[in-house]
Each structure stands twice: as C-alpha cells, then as structure tokens.
N, C-alpha and C positions, 0 to 999 in steps of 0.2 A: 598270377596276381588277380585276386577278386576285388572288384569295383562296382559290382553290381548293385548293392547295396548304396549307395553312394556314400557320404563323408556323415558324420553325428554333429558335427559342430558347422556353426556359421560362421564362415569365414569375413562376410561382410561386417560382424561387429567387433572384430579386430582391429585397432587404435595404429592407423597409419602414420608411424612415426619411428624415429632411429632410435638404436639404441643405448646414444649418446647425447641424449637431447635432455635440457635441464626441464624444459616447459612439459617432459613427457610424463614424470611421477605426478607432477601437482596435477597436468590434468587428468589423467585417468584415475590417479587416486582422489579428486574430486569427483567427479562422474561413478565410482563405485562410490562412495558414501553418502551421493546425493541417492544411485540407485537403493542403498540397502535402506536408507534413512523415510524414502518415499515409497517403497513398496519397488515390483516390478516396474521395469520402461515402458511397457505397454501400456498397464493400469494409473501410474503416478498415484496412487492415492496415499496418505499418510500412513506409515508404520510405525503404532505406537510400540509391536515388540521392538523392533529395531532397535528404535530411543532406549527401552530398558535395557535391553542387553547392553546395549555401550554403556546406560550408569553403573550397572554392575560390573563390567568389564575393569573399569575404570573407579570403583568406590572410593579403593583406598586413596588414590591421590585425589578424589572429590572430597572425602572425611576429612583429610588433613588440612589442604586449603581451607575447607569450614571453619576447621579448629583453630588456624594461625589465625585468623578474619576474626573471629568471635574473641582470641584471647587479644590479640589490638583492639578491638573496641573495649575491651575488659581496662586494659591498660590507659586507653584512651578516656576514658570515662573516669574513672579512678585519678589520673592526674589534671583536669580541666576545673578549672576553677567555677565554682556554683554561680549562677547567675539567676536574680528576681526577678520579676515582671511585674510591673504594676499595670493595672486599666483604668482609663476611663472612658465614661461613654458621651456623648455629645450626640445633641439632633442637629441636623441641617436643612433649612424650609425655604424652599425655592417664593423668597417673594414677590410681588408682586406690584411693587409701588409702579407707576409712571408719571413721568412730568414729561412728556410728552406724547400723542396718539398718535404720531406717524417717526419720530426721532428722538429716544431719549435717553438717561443717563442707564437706567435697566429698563430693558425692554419687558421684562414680565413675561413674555412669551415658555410655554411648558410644551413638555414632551420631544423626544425625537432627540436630533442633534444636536439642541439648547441646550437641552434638560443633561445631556449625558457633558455636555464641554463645561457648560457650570457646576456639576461635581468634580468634574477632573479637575478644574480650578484651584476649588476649595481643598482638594486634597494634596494639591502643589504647595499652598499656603501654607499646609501644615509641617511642610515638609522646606521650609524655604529656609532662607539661610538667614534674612532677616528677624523673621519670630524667633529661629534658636539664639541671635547675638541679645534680642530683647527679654528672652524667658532665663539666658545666662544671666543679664545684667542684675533684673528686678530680684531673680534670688539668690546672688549673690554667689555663684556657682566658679566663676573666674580664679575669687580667692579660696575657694574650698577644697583645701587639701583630700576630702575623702573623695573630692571631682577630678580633680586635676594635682599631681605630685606639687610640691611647693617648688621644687629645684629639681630641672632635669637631670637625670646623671648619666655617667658614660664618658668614654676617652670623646668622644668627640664634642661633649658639651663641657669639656672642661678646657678644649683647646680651643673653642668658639669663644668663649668667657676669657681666655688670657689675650686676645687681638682684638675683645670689641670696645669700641670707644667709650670713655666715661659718662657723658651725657646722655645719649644717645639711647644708652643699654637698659635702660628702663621702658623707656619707649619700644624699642625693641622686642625685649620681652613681653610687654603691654599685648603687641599684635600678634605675637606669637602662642600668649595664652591663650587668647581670641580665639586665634583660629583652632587652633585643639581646642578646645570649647566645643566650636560650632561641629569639628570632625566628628568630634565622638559623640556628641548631640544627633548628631544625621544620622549617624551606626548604629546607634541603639536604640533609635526613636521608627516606631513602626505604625503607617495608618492603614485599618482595617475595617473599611463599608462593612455593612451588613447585607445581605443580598437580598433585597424583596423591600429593604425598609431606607427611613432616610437616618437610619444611627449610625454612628461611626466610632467605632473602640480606637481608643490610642492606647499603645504600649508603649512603656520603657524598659528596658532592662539594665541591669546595675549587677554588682557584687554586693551592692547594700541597698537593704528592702528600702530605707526611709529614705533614699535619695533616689530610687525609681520611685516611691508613692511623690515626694516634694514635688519633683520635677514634670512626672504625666499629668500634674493636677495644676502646674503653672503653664502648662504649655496649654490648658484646657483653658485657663482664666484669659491667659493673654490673648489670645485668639477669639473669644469671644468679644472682649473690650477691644483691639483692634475692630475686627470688624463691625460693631457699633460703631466706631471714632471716622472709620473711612465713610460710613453712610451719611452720617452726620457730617461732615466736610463736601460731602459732593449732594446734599441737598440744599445748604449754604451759597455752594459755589452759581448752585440753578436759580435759586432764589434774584441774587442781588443782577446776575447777568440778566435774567428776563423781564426787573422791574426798567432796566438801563432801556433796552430795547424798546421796551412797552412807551416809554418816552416818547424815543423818537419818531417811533409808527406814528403817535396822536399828533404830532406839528406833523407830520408830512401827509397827511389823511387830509386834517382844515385848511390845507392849503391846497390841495389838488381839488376838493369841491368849491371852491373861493374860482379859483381859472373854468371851472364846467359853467360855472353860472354865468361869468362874465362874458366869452363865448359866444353861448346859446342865446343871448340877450343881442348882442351885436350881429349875429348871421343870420336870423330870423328863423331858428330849425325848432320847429312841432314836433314834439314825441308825443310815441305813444304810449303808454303800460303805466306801471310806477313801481319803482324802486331796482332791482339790477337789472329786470326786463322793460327795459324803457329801450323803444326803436321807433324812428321815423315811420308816417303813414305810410308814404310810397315803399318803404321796407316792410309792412305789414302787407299792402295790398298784393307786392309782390310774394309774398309766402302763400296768402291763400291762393293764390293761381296757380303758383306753380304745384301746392298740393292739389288741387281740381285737374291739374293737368298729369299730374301721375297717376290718379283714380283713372281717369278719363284713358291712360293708357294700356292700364292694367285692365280693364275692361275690353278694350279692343282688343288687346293679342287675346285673350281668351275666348273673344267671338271669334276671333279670327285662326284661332285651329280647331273650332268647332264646326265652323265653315269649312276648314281644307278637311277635317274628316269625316265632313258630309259628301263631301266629293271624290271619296273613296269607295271602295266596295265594302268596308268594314261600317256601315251605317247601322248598324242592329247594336254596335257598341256605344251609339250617342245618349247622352243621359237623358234627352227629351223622349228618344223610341223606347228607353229601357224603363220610364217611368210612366210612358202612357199605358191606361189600363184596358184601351182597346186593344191596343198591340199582345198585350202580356197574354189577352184570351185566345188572342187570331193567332201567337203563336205555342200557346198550350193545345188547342183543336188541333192544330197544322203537325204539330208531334203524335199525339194523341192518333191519326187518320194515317199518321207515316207509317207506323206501327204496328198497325193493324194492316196496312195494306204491305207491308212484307211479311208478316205471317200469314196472311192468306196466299202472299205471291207464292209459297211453297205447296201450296194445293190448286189454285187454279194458274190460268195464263192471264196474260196482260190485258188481253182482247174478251173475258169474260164481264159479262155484263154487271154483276158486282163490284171487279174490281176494276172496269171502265167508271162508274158513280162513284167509287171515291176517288181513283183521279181528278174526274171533274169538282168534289168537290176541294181538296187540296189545292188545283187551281184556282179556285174560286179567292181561297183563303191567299193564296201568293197574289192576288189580283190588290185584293183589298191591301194586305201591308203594305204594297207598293204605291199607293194612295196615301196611306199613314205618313207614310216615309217622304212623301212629295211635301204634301203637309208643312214636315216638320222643316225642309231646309228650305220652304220660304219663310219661315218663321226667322230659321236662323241669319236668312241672308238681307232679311228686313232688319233683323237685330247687329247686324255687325255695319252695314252702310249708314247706319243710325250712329253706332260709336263711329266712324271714323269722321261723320260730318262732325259732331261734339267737338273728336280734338284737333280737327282745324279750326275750329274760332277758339280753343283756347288756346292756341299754341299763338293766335295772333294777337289776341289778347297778354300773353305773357310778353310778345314782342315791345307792347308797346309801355308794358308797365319798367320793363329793365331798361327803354330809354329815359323813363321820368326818373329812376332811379337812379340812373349814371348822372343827371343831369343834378340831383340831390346831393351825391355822393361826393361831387367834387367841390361845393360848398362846406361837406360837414367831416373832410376827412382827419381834421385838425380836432375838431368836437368827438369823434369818434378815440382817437387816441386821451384826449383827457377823459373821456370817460372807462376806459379801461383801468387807466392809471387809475382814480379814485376808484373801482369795485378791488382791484389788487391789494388796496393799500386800507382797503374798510374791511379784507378778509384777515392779512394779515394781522391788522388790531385787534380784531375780531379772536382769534387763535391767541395773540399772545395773551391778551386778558382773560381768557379763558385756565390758558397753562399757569400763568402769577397765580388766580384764585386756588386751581389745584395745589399745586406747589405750598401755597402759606398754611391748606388744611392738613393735604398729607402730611408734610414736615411735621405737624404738631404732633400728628396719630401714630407716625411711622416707631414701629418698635425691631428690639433684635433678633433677626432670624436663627441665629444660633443660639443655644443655651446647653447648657450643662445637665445631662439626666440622672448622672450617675457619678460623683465623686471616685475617684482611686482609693483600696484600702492598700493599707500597708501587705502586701505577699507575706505568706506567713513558712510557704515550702518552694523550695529552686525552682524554678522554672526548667534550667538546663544547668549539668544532664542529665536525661531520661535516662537510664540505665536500660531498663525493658526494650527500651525503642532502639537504642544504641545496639545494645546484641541482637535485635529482630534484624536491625538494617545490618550488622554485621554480619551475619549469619545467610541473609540472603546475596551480597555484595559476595561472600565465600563461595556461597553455593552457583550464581553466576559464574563469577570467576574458574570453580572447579571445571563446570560443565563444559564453559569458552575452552578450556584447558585442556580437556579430555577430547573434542570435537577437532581441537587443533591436531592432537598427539595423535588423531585418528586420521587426518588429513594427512599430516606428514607420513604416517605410515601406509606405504607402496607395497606391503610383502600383502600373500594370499596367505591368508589365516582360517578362511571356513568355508566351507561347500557353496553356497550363496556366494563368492565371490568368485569363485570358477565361474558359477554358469551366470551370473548376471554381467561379467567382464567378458567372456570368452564363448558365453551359447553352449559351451561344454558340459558333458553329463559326467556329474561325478561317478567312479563307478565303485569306489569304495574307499574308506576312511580306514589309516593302520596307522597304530599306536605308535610313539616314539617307542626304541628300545635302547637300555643306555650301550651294547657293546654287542661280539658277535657271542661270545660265549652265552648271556643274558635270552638274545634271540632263540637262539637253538632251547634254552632250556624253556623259553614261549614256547615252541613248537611241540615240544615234547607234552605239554598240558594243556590237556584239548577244552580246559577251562579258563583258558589263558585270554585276557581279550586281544589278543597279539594273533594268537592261533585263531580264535573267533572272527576275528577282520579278514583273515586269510580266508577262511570259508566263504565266508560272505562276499568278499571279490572275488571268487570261483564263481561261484552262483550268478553274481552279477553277468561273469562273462558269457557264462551256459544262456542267458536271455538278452543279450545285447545282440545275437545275430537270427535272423530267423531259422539257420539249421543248426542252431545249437552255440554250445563252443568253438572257439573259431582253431583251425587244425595247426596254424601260426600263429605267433604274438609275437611281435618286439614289443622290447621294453626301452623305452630313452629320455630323456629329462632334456631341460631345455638346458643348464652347465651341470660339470661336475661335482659333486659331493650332495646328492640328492638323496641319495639312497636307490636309486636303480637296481644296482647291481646284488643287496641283499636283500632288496622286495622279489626281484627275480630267482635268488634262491631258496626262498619263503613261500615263494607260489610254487616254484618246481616238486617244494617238498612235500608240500600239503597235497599237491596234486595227485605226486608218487601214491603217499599215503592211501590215499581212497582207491588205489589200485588203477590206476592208468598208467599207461607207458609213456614216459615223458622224455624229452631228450633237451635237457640246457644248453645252450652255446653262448661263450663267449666270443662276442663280437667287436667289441674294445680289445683293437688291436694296438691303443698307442697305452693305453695303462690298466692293464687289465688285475683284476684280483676275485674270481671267484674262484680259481683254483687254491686260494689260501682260504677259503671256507669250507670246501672237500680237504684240504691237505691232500693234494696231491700235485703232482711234477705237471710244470707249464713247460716243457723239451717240447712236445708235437702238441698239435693242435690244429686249428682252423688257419692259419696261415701256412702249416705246411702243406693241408690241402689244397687251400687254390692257388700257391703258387706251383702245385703237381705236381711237390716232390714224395706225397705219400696218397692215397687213398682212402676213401670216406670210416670204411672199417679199420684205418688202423689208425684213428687219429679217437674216436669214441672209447670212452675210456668207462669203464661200472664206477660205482659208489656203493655207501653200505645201504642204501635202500636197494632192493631189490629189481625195481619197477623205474628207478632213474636211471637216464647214462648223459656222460656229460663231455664236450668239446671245450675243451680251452682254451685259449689265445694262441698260444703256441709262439714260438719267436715273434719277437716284436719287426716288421717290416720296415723298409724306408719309406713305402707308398703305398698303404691303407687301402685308400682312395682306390686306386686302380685295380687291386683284387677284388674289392666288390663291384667294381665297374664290369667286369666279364661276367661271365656262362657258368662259370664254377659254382658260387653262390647259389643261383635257380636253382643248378642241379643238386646240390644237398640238400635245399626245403624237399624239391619232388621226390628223391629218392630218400628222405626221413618220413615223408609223408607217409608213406610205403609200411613203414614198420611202425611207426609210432603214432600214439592218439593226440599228443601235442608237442608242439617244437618251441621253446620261447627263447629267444635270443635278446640278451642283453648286450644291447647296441650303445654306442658312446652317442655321449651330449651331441646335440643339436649345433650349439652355436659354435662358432668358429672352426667346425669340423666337416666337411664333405661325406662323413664316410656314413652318418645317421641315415640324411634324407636317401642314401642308394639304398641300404638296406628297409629302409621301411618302402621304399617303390619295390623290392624285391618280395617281400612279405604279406600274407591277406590284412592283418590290422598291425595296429599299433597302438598302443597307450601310451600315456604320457605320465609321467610321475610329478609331481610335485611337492616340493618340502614347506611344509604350510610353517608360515612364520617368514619365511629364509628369502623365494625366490619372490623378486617382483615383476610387477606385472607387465609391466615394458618387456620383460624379459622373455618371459613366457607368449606374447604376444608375436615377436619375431619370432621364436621359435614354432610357433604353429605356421607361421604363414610359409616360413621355408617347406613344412612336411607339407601345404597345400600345394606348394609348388612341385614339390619332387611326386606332387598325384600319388601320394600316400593316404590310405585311409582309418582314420584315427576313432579307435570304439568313443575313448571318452579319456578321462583323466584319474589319476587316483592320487589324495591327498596324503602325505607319507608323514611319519612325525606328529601326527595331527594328536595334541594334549589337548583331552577332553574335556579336562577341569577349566581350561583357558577359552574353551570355544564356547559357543552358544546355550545356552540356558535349554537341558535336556537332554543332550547327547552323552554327559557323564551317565546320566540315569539310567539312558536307553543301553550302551552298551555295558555298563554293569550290573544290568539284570538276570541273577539266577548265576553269576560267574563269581563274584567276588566275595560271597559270603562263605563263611568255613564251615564243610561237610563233615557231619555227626559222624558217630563212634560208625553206626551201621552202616552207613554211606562209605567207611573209609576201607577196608576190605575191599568192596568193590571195586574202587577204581585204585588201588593198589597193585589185583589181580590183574586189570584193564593195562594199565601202565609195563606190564611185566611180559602181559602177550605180546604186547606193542614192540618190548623190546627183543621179544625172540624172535619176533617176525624178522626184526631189522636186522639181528647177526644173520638168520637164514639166507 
C-alpha cells in the first residue's frame, strides 16, 4: 500500500454531519452557493460569472415568470378604470405677526423646529377631516351623484333598508353620506411640498376631470378663507382680553403709589435717586464701601501673591524684575559672558587668566541683579502692608455703615415692600399698553399668509394608468421574482452538478469530466470513435492519471462511488478499454461481490472469479479470464458470497494486486459503493489510489461527504474524483465549447477514407 504521497483532498472541509439530517442539504447547499456565487473561500470576493451562469442556467423559467408578470400588468392595466388628476398650487409664508414679546398668540419665531412643526401643521389642515366635511358641503358634493352613488346597492344595503326605522333613516343616511364623503375626500386628496420652496401642490384624483378640477380648487379656496377667519378671531380674541387687563393694572398701579406716598410721609425715610433707583442714603453709603472694599481686596491678594512669589526662588519671573531695564541689560551681558565663557571653556581651563576675568565679571553681574532684586521686594512688601492697612479701616468702616442700615431697615421694611409692588405694577402697565397699541395696528395691517398661485385646470389625459410604467414595474417585479426563484431552485438543489462544486465542497481535484451515455451498447460504439467526446474524456482521464502521481500512472486504482447506480462499474470498463487500446496490459477485476455486472459488458460467464480465489478454492491463473482486446484480461465476481467483507479482510486480496503487479502495467478494480457497505473502504486500504466517481446531477453532497470520510478512515488514498454523466450543454458556460472542439463537426469527402481505413485496423487488431 503507497501512502507516501499522502491524501489530494482535505479532509478538514468535509461537512460534519449525518447522513440523515434535514439541516444537512440546506446548509451545505447554502455554503456551496454562497461559495460559487462569492468566488473562492479564501478570496470571498464577488463572482459576477457565477451570477451569470445561474441566469443562464435558469432563463427559461426567469423568461416566463417575466412574461406572466408583464402579461398581468397587461391585464391589470387594461381592466382599471382611468383616473384624473387635477393640481393646484398654493404658497405658505410663515408670518410674523406678535402680540406679545415674551408670550403670544404666534410666536413668529423661523427656522429649525418652528419652521419645520408649522409646515407639518398646515399640511395636517389640509388633510383634516374638518376642511373636507366643509369643501363637501360648500360644493355641494354630498348630493352629487357623479361624487357619491345616490343609493347604495347590495344584499346588504337592501337588508339594512327593510329594519331601519322610519324617522330616523334620513338622518342616518345624512351621516352616513358624510362620512363617505369625507373617506373618499382623504383617499384621493393628495398634499405635495415643493422641496427648496414654500409652494405646495394639491392633488385630486377622480374618474371625472371636472370633479378633480371643482374639488382641488375648493379645497384650495377654503383653506385660504379659513385660515384668514382663524387669524381674524384670535386677533379679536387678543384685542378685547388685553383692553380688560389694561384696566385693571391702571386702578391697581394709582393705588399702590397713593400707600408709598402716605408711608414715606409718616416714617420719615429719605431716598435717594429718582424714579425705580430710589434707595435710602445709609443704603447708598453702604454700596460705595462695600465696593471700596472689594477694590481694596482685590488689590491686596494681588500684592499679596506678588509678595509670596518674591519669596520664592522664582524672582526673575516678577513683572517689576522682568520690566526693569537695568535688569534686562545685567541679564542680556550675564548670557552674553556665559557663552562665551563655555566656548572658550572647551580650549582653555577654569584657572586661565581669561577665563578667570570673565568669571569675575559674571559675578560681578550676579552681584548687581541680586541688588535689583532686593530692590524690588521692598518695593513690594511696602506695596502689600499698604493694602492691608487700607482694608482694615474699610472693613471697619463697612461695619459701622451695616449697623446704621439695620437700624434703617427696620423702620422702612413696610416702605420697601410698597415700593416693589408700585415698580411691578408700573412695568406691567407699562407692557400691557404697549401690547393694546401693537395689537390695534397689527390687527389693522395683518393680511393672509396663504394664497392661491396657481388655479387647477381641468386634466385633459389619465393620470393612472401608466401603461409604460405599469409593464417597467411588471417586468422588473418578473424579473426579481424570477431571479428569487432561480437562487431558491439553486439552494434547494443538494446534487453536484459541475467541477467547482467538487473542489469548492470537498478540496477534491477533479480529475476528469465523462459524458453521459444513454445505454451500454451506445458506450462501446463511443469507444470505438476516437472522435467521440465519450472516448475523448476517456483519454483525458488517462492522462490526468499519468500526472496525478509523481511516478507516473499509478500501477492500481479502485474505482468506487459513494451509492450504487453511479456509473462506476462502466467508467471502469471505459478506462480498462481505452487503456488496453494504447497497448498496455491491463487487468479489470470485479470486486462488487454482492451485485456485480461487468461480466455482462465482456459477455462472458460469472461461474469463477474473484471470490473463488480468496475463498482458495481456485488460483489466481485460473480465475483470469482474455477478452477480445488483445492487451485486456478480466476477473469477475465470481459466485456471489455470504460475507464479502471478510475475504477482503485476509491476505488473499494483497496477494493478487502484488502478484498482478508482476505481469501487468495496471490493475483497476471496480469496487462496490461506499456507503452502507464494509467491503469499499478494505479494498481501497488494500490498493495504492482510489478515485471516486460521481453522477453530476444525481449524488448529493451530504452523501458524498460521508463517503469520503469513511475512505479517510479506512487510510485510503484518494487521487481525486471524476464527474460521470456530466451534460455539457447543462453545465457552465464553455465546457460544451471546450470539449467539442475539432470532435463534432463532420469530416470531408477526403478526411473520410482515412479514418475509415483507421476504424478497420482498429478492428483487426481487435479480432487478433
């Protein structure tokens, strides 16, 4: 057994799942058509072929669906009754009136969240139930048979009508027109901003032009003239409420200055000022100290962290050292001398007489700032004992002015409240007389922010329906639909259908694509026409095999499928044969010991075979049987056993690959299905490869996945897989191309001699 090589597929992307499980085809056949639809798993990047092969895949049922979609819309269109539209247009101007600056009936305020709630308003208005019972009434829409049917009909309006009461039933009806009125008013009434502007289109739609022109153009009148009638009401309403008010502020105003005066007269209190800044002197004297006394503090903290950081080491940062201009020279020399005396330190020593003289004079210069600097913090400390002497006598001073003024205060605290009341009650006079004068001008000036720009004309063509638009949207509604349809049909479908779904579900290399053949007889007359693309796939999976191993052809193959009816068993005498052909010695064996039938493709007798070898009732030579190829010999099933299983579980098996090895250039053994069977995975651990067959279309992939993993277990090594059946016209977009090129076209008069003669050797070879 060769393993040297190791396995061609990955067994790790193999879909861990039974293979009775419902969740097992959706997902793996999601996961393949995510992979084929996105490109490879590694890459993910979009695959616009993919998309196209499945629309092509898939046309015809995408064409039809388009077609039933397009012919309802056809039909749809064709039986919907025409509907008009009439417009009008209307401006809306955010105005501006106020009757009052801090509270009023419109605030005026623009932009932002105003601006956008007071459109939405207006466009609620339009749409209210109120304007459509008043745009019904004024034109007279209620009794208008072309608006509303005169008499409803119907079994149920005639059985309403025999139990409803005599009186009553006019009334009834009354609110019942009403409200159909107002319904079908709301359903057909449409309001449409302009975006960028303040116009606003109204539509109506009707089956009759002149009752959508009547109607868009009364809902357009009413809605102006309301809105004028509500302004006009709630300027009325401001008016007469603010003259009432204004009233009574003036008697409560002369009467709260009547008690200040009488008061002031009797408790002997001096003000000062005039008019609302009237306050006692000792309430004057106390303001100016206490503001002398905040100066007077602010002043000392300032000296007084000028002081703490003069008594710091950071004294070169005080504003008096950093604006004096002797300092600024003593220390631009003092840099200047630094300077220089470390670039010279780098050529002489410290002790040279040079740069001992400017030591000295550097000191000289630290001598002096430090004199500056003494200077300045008795300056400062003069300046700060100075503020603090200040706000002790005003802080004493302030003491003594807050007892003359407590001693005030409690005489005048009765005075002090009437004089509140009177400035309160002289603002708000003040205010309302202001709002009456506004009020009586506005009112007169205020005009209506709404008006009318544009009249409705009567619609002259339908509105709806669009015919064009109707088939566009049918058409695409179709083509969606198709495409959903097609993506579904491809989801649901779990079979392997093309090379790309081998190796993007499985890692597996395909190692050759063979054509369906419809029967055996069909086959054989493929193989006989080496123009055949039957024969042609057969070459090609030779070929394949010759490079699948690095020494070549591998000297065994089993062949096995994952269930029966795959075609195993006549790809294996399709390879055997073509093999024969090119002149190698080939030996077939059947190894489907429970339903074997390639001895019915040779015609010849299954009596001995491979089972009576290794049960050792006959030997290796008399169970090998010729055929009419020359270059073939073939083992047969031979009686069918009760236990399979256990003759290839012995020593018997090994020893006819090694001693076939001996004689012949390849051995292929067509071995039974995989699944539910023991007797596969021993013979392919018995064997150097294995390939795997697959019926594209048929097996799915749940299926095929257990079946690999068993031969991973039984440490079998699997070249790759071969797609059997595989109809070229059904699969991907280029493989009909590719393999009927130079094969399918029909050979000239001179051409046909040729391979007539060809065709004739071929068969004398074979009687030989």
């Amino acid at each position: 057994m060769n393993l040297e090589n190791g396995n061609r597929f990955d067994q790790s992307a193999l879909p861990s799942v039974s293979p009775d499980s419902g969740a097992t085809r959706d997902l793996v056949g999601l996961q393949l058509l995510a992979a084929n639809l996105t490109g490879s798993g590694a890459t993910g990047q979009f695959n616009l072929a993919a998309y196209w092969q499945l629309f092509l895949k898939h046309s015809k049922l995408i064409g039809s669906i388009v077609a039933a979609s397009i012919l309802l819309a056809v039909v749809v269109t064709m039986t919907t009754t025409p509907v008009f539209r009439a417009t009008a247009v209307i401006q809306i101007e955010r105005h501006e009136t106020r009757f009052t600056q801090q509270q009023g009936f419109e605030t005026g305020e623009e932009g932002g969240r105003s601006d956008v709630e007071f459109f939405m308003t207006q466009y609620d208005l339009l749409q209210s139930r109120s304007l459509a019972e008043q745009v019904a009434v004024r034109l007279g829409l209620l009794d208008d048979p072309k608006f509303l049917p005169s008499k409803p009909h119907g079994l149920l309006s005639s059985i309403k009508s025999l139990f409803s009461a005599g009186d009553g039933t006019s009334e009834v009806d009354a609110l019942a027109r009403r409200r159909a009125a107002v319904l079908k008013f709301s359903g057909n009434l449409l309001v449409e901003p302009k975006r960028g502007s303040r116009l606003v289109m109204i539509h109506y739609s009707d089956p009759d032009p002149g009752v959508a022109q009547l109607i868009v153009n009364g809902v357009a009148d009413v809605f102006t003239s309301r809105n004028l009638e509500r302004r006009f009401e709630a300027s009325s309403y401001a008016r007469n409420y603010l003259d009432e008010r204004l009233r009574e502020l003036k008697a409560k105003l002369e009467k709260s200055e009547v008690e200040v005066l009488a008061y002031g007269d009797h408790a002997q209190i001096v003000s000062a000022g005039s008019g609302d800044n009237k306050s006692t002197l000792a309430a004057v004297n106390l303001a100016a100290a206490n503001t002398s006394l905040r100066s007077a503090k602010i002043e000392r903290t300032k000296l007084e962290q000028l002081w703490a950081m003069a008594q710091t080491d950071n004294v070169y940062g005080l504003p008096q050292v950093l604006d004096n201009r002797g300092m600024s020279a003593n220390r631009e020399k003092r840099a200047s001398l630094a300077a220089d005396y470390q670039q010279k330190l780098t050529l002489f020593k410290p002790s040279y007489p040079e740069m001992v003289a400017i030591k000295s004079q550097m000191d000289e210069l630290d001598h002096q700032a430090s004199k500056i600097i003494a200077v300045v913090k008795d300056s400062i400390r003069t300046q700060y004992l100075g503020a603090l002497n200040e706000e002790a006598e005003l802080e004493k001073q302030l003491a003594q002015l807050k007892a003359e003024l407590t001693n005030e205060q409690g005489r005048s605290i009765q005075y002090d409240m009437l004089q509140r009341e009177v400035a309160t009650n002289r603002i708000l006079y003040e205010q309302m007389l202001q709002r009456t004068k506004e009020i009586s001008v506005l009112g007169a000036m205020d005009s209506n922010n709404i008006s009318v720009v544009d009249p409705a004309e009567r619609p002259t063509a339908p509105y709806s329906p669009r015919p064009m638009r109707n088939l566009a949207i049918g058409a695409i509604i179709g083509l969606l639909c198709g495409v959903g349809a097609a993506f579904v049909i491809e989801y649901l479908d779990n079979t392997i259908k093309s090379p790309q779904d081998v190796e993007t579900s499985f890692r597996l290399p395909v190692l050759g694509l063979v054509p369906a053949v419809e029967d055996p007889a069909a086959m054989k007359a493929a193989l006989g026409n080496f123009r055949s693309n039957f024969s042609e796939a057969l070459r090609s999976l030779k070929t394949a095999l010759q490079f699948s191993t690095p020494t070549g052809l591998p000297r065994s193959i089993a062949v096995t499928s994952a269930r029966p009816g795959e075609g195993k068993s006549t790809l294996s005498f399709a390879l055997a044969s073509i093999c024969a052909e090119q002149g190698m010695r080939v030996l077939l064996i059947d190894a489907d010991l429970r339903k074997p039938s390639l001895h019915n493709h040779f015609e010849v007798s299954n009596s001995v075979g491979l089972s009576s070898y290794l049960s050792g009732t006959m030997q290796a030579s008399e169970v090998v049987q010729r055929v009419e190829l020359e270059t073939l010999f073939f083992i047969a099933s031979g009686p069918l056993p009760p236990n399979p299983a256990d003759l290839f579980s012995g020593p018997k098996f090994s020893s006819l690959l090694s001693l076939g090895g001996e004689f012949f250039d390849l051995i292929i053994v067509d071995a039974p299905p995989v699944l539910g069977l023991a007797d596969a995975p021993l013979i392919a651990n018995a064997i150097s490869e294995t390939v795997f067959v697959i019926s594209a279309g048929e097996t799915r992939r749940d299926v095929i996945g257990i079946a690999l993993k068993r031969l991973s277990m039984a440490r079998a090594h699997v070249l790759g897989g071969i797609l059997n059946r595989f109809r070229f016209e059904n699969g991907p977009t280029g493989y009909d191309a590719h393999y009927e090129y130079g094969y399918g076209r029909p050979t000239s008069e001179s051409e046909s001699p040729q391979l007539e003669r060809s065709e004739q050797s071929s068969a004398t070879t074979v009687e030989s």
